[in-house]
Each structure stands twice: as structure tokens, then as C-alpha cells.
C-alpha positions, 0 to 999 in steps of 0.5 A, spaced: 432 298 357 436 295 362 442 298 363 448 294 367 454 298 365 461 300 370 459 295 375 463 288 375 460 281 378 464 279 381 464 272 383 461 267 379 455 264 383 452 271 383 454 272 375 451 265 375 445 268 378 444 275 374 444 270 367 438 267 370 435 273 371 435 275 364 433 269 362 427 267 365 425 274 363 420 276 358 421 285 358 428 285 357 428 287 349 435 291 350 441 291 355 447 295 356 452 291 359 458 296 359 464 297 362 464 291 366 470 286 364 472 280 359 470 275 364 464 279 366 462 279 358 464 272 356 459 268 362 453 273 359 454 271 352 455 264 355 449 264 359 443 269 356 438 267 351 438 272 347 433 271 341 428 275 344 433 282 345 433 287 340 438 291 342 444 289 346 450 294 347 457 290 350 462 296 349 468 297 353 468 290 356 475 289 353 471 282 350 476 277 348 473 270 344 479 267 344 476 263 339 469 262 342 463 264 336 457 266 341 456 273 337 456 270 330 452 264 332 447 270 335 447 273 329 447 267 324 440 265 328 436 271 325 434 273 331 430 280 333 437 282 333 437 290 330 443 293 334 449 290 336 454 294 340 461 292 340 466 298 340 471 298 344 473 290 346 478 287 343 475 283 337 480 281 332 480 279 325 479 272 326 473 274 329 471 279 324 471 273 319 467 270 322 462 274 324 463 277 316 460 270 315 454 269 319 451 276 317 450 272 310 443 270 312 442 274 317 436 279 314 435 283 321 441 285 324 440 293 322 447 296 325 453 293 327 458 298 331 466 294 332 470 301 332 475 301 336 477 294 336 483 290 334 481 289 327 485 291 322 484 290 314 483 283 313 478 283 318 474 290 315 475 288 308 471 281 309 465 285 313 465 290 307 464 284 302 458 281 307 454 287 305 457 289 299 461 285 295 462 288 288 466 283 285 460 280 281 452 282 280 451 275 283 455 276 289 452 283 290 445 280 289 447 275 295 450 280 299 447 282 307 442 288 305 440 290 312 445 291 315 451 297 317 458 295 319 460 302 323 467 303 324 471 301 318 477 305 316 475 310 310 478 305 304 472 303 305 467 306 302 459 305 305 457 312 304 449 311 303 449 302 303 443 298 307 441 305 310 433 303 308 429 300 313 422 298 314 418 292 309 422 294 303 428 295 305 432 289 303 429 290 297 430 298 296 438 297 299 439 290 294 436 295 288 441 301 290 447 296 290 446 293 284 444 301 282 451 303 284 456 297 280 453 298 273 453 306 275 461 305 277 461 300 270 458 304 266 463 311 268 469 307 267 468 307 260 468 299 259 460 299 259 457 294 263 455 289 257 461 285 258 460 284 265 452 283 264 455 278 258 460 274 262 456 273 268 449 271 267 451 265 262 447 261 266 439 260 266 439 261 273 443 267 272 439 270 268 434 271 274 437 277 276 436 280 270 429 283 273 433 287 279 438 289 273 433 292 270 428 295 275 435 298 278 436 301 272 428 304 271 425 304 277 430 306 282 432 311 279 429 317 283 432 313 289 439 313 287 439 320 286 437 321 292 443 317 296 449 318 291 447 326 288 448 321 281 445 326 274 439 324 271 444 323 264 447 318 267 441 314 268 439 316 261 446 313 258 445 306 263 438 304 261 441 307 253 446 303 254 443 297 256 437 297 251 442 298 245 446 293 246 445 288 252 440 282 249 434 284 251 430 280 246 432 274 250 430 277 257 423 278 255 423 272 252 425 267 258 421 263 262 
């Protein structure tokens, strides 16, 4: 791990020269460049490779983009990336979005840190919806399984979301999600056959019906785990989805 933190480059040949370094080096994985100002944090992302890095800590340089997209391409290419610190900068909803975006295909990013930003609601809500948008169990489906925002407020709850790692953690994450919504569904009272109905009424819709289904029998031991949910409850999904959900076209769909 590199550590270049509280250190300012001061003119642009010797920043030019520092870049390169880290470019033409094949040992640097993680670099803590911290504290050393917007200009300083601009030419590193404009003059860096980072493809091969999997940690990179930028915190404290009062970094501004002013419309620049270095850091959601970076995320957006699917690097090796796991850990990108961003807290304490000047990043704002703008940005936010974009980056809320560019984690749509990113399936190795594991922590993202923006606390302490110029971030308000617009910006946390559309980083929430990257990795849990609940609005239908399709857009769930397709939501970020790997990564945590850290940093939100608390109107935005990411208690136990993308916490799994390892070979199976998108696909663990992506089953507790959706475990989660039909949980919620089911307590509310309304069920989740009127939801299930509306919104897999097209054929390749109906494909999630598996994850649906293993959310619901397979994953309920995990759950548990995460969310302190009853054994009831998962008795009265799987009830409720046996007793009322089309289950006879599920089996017989090709």
C-alpha cells in the first residue's frame, strides 16, 4: 500500500512525473492519496490507470469534478476496484447520479465511502436505488448486488444489503433483497400475489420466478440471520405463494 497523504505536488511538472510513476508500476494495488488538495486529486484521476488497483482512498482533498466523469467511468469499467473512499471531498448530487449509474454494471466494487460530501437527498436516494431499488422485483433483480454505499442519511435503510462476499455473494445479496421486498409485502397485509401478478405478465418476466421461489425456500435460514425475521413468517410467504400464486404455470414454463 502506497500512502501519499497530507503532502501537496506542488507544480504541475513534478505532479506530471508522480502520475507516471504510478502508471508504469505493476506493485501498487492500493494508494492512499489523502489531504492533498482538489487540483492534486484532479491530475491523479486524470493521469492514473487505475484498472489494476483495488483499493483507492481519495478522502479529504475537497475534490471537486466540476462535471468531470473519472470516477463513475473508473467504476463503470468493472475493474478490480473493491474499495473506493471518497469521504470528506466536495462531490454533489450531480455527481452522486452519475456514479449511481455507473454501478449498474459494476459487479466488483464492494465498499463505496461518500460521507461528508455535498450530497443531499436527491443524490443518497439514487445511490440507495443502485443497489436497492424496490419499486418492482425486476428492478430489484437488476439492481448493484456487490456493492455498499456508506454514508447515506438514515431515511435510508441499508441495514444487512450487499454485506455477502466471495463467489456467492451476488447471488446470496441478490436472493436476500428480493427475500426482503416479499417479506415487507407479505406484513403489510396486501400479499404479494398482486404484485407477483402484475409484474411477471411478460414471459421473460416470469424468469424470475426461480429467485422468487429460492428467495422464499432456500434462503430462509440466511435471512434470519441478517433481518432477525420468524420462522412464521417464512412459513406464511411460502403458504401464501403455494395457495395463491400461479404455481402450476411456473412449473410448466419453458
Amino acid at each position: 500500500c502506497l500512502d501519499w497523504s497530507e503532502n501537496p505536488i506542488e507544480s504541475t511538472e513534478e505532479m506530471s512525473l508522480f502520475t507516471r510513476a504510478l502508471s508504469q508500476s505493476d506493485t501498487v494495488e492500493q494508494l492512499i492519496f489523502a489531504g492533498n488538495g482538489n487540483e492534486n486529486a484532479q491530475a491523479l484521476l486524470l493521469g492514473v490507470d487505475f484498472s489494476t488497483y483495488k483499493v483507492l482512498n481519495l478522502r479529504g482533498n475537497n475534490l471537486q469534478t466540476n462535471g468531470r466523469t473519472d470516477i463513475p467511468d473508473l467504476i463503470a469499467a468493472n475493474t478490480s476496484l473493491r474499495w473506493l473512499y471518497l469521504h470528506s471531498n466536495k462531490m454533489n448530487d450531480d455527481d452522486a447520479v452519475l456514479i449511481a449509474q455507473s454501478l449498474g454494471g459494476n459487479t466488483h466494487l464492494t465498499n463505496l465511502e461518500v460521507e461528508d460530501n455535498d450530497i443531499q437527498e436527491r443524490g443518497m436516494r439514487a445511490l440507495y436505488e443502485a443497489v436497492n431499488d424496490t419499486s418492482t422485483l425486476n428492478a430489484l433483480s437488476d439492481s448493484n448486488h456487490s456493492c455498499f454505499p456508506a454514508g447515506l442519511s438514515d431515511n435510508f435503510d441499508l441495514r444487512a444489503i450487499n454485506l455477502q462476499d466471495g463467489p456467492n455473494g451476488l447471488h446470496t445479496n441478490r436472493m436476500c433483497k428480493i427475500r426482503k421486498l416479499i417479506a415487507e409485502r407479505y406484513r403489510t397485509g396486501g400479499g404479494n400475489v398482486p404484485h407477483l401478478n402484475t409484474e411477471m405478465r411478460d414471459e421473460g418476466a416470469v424468469l424470475l420466478a426461480p429467485f422468487v421461489m429460492e428467495s422464499v425456500v432456500r434462503r430462509h435460514d440466511a435471512f434470519r440471520k441478517s433481518y432477525d425475521e420468524s420462522s412464521a413468517c417464512s412459513l406464511g410467504l411460502l403458504y401464501e405463494l403455494v395457495r395463491d400464486w400461479k404455481m402450476a404455470e411456473l412449473f410448466s414454463f419453458r
